[in-house]
C-alpha positions in Angstrom: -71.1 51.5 11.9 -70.0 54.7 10.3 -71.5 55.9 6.9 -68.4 55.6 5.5 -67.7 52.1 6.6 -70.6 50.3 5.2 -70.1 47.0 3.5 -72.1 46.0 0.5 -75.1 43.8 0.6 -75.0 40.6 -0.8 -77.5 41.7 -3.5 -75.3 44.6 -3.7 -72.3 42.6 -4.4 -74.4 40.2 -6.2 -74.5 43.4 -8.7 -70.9 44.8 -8.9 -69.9 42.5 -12.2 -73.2 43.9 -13.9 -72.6 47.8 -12.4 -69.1 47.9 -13.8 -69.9 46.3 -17.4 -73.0 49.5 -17.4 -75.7 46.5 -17.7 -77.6 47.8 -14.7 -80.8 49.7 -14.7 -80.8 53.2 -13.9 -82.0 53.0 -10.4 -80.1 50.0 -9.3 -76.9 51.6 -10.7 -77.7 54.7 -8.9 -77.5 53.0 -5.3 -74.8 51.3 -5.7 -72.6 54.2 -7.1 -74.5 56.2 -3.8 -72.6 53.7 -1.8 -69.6 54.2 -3.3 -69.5 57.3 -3.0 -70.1 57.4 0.5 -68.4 54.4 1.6 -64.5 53.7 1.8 -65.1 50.0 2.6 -67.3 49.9 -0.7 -65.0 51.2 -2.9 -62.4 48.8 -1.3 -64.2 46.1 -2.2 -64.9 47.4 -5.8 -61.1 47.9 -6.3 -60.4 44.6 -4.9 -63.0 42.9 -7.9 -61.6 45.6 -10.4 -57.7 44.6 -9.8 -59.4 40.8 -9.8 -60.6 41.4 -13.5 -57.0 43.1 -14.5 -55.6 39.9 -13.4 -57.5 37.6 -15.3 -56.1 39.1 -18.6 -53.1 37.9 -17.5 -54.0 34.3 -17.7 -53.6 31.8 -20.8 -56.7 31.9 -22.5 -57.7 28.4 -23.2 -57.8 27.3 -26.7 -60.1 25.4 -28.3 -59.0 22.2 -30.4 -59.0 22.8 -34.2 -60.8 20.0 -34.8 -63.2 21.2 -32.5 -65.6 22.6 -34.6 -66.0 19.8 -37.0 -66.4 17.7 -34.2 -69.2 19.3 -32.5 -71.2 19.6 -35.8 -70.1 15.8 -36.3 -72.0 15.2 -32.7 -74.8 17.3 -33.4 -75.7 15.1 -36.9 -75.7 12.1 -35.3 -77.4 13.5 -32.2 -79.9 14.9 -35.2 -79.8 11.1 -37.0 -80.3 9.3 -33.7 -83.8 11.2 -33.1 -84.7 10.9 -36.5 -84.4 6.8 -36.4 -85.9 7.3 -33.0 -89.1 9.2 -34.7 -89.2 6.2 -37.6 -89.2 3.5 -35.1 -92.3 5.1 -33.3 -93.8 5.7 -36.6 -93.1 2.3 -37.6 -94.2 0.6 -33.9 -97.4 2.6 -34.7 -98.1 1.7 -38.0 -97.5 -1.9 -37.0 -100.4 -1.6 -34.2 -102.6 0.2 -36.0 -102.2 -2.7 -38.8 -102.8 -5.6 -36.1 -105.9 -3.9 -34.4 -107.3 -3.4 -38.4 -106.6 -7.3 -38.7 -107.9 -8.0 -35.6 -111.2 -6.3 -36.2 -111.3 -7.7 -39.7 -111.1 -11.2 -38.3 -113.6 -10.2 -35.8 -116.0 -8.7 -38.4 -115.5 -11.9 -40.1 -116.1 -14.5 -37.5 -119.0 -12.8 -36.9 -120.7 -12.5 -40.3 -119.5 -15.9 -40.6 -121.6 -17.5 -37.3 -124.7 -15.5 -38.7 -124.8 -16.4 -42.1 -124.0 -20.2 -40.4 -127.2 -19.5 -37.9 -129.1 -18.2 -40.7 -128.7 -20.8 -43.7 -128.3 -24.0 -41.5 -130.9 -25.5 -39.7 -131.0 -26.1 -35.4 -131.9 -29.4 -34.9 -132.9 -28.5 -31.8 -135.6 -26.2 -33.4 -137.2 -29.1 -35.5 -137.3 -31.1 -32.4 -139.6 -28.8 -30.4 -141.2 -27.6 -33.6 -142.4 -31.6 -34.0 -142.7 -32.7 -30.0 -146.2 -33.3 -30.1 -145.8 -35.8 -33.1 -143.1 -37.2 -31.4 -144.7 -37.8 -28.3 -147.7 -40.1 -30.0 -145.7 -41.5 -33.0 -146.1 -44.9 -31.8 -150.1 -44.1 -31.7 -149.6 -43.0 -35.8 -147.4 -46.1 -36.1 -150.6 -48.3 -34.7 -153.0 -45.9 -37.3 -151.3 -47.9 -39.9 -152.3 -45.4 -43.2 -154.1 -42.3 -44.0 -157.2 -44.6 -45.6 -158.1 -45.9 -41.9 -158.1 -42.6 -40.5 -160.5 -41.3 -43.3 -162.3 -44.3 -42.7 -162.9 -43.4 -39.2 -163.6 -40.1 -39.5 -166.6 -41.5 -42.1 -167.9 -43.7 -39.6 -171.0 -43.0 -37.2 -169.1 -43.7 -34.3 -166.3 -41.6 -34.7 -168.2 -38.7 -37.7 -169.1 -35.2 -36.7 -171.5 -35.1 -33.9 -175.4 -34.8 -34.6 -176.3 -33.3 -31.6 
């Protein structure tokens, strides 16, 4: 293709709106007006986006609503209101767990000082019982003994008294 009928790249094109407002940087700017120069079917197609811009002047400009302000600011408030009840209900569902896990531990705490003051202070029957087993096994031999006086008796006696050996 001829120098002077080269097309602009897409990037190229990509560029035109930003080359002819002057918001390119200096290099980029610089190729594309190279191109230009040199290139009837770029200037073509620079013209054809330059007529495209002339003609949008032409077109009813749309017009916002009057109300259109107020409304938007209106929107925005509640938009504003809605996140803040949003942000109290997570405080709030916080606080409220943070409350029931401080009850729960206090009940906790509680039942537990409560079984060991309970195992402390009252006696286990169990305890006694293996304590006292070896009374219990021969209380019907200290139910024969009768009193204390015949044992003492016995123990006084030379049949039964402290060995002389």
């Amino acid at each position: 293709m001829a120098p002077d009928q080269q097309r602009l790249t897409p990037a190229e094109r990509a560029d035109l709106v930003a080359y002819l407002d002057g918001e390119l940087d200096d290099a980029r700017s610089r190729a594309i007006a190279t191109k230009l120069t040199h290139s009837t079917t770029a200037r073509r197609e620079i013209e054809v986006l330059e007529k495209t811009w002339e003609l949008l002047e032409y077109l009813p400009r749309a017009q916002a609503p009057e109300d259109f302000t107020a409304r938007t600011l209106t929107e925005i408030q509640q938009l504003t209101h809605r996140g803040d009840q949003r942000e109290r209900a997570v405080l709030l569902t916080a606080r409220r767990l943070v409350m029931g896990g401080a009850w729960a531990l206090a009940t906790l705490l509680a039942l537990s000082l409560g079984y060991a003051a309970t195992r402390w202070a009252w006696p286990d029957p169990t305890a006694r019982l293996s304590r006292d087993l070896p009374i219990a096994e021969h209380l019907d031999e200290y139910r024969d003994v009768g009193s204390k006086r015949f044992l003492q008796e016995l123990a006084d006696s030379p049949e039964f008294g402290v060995d002389q050996y």
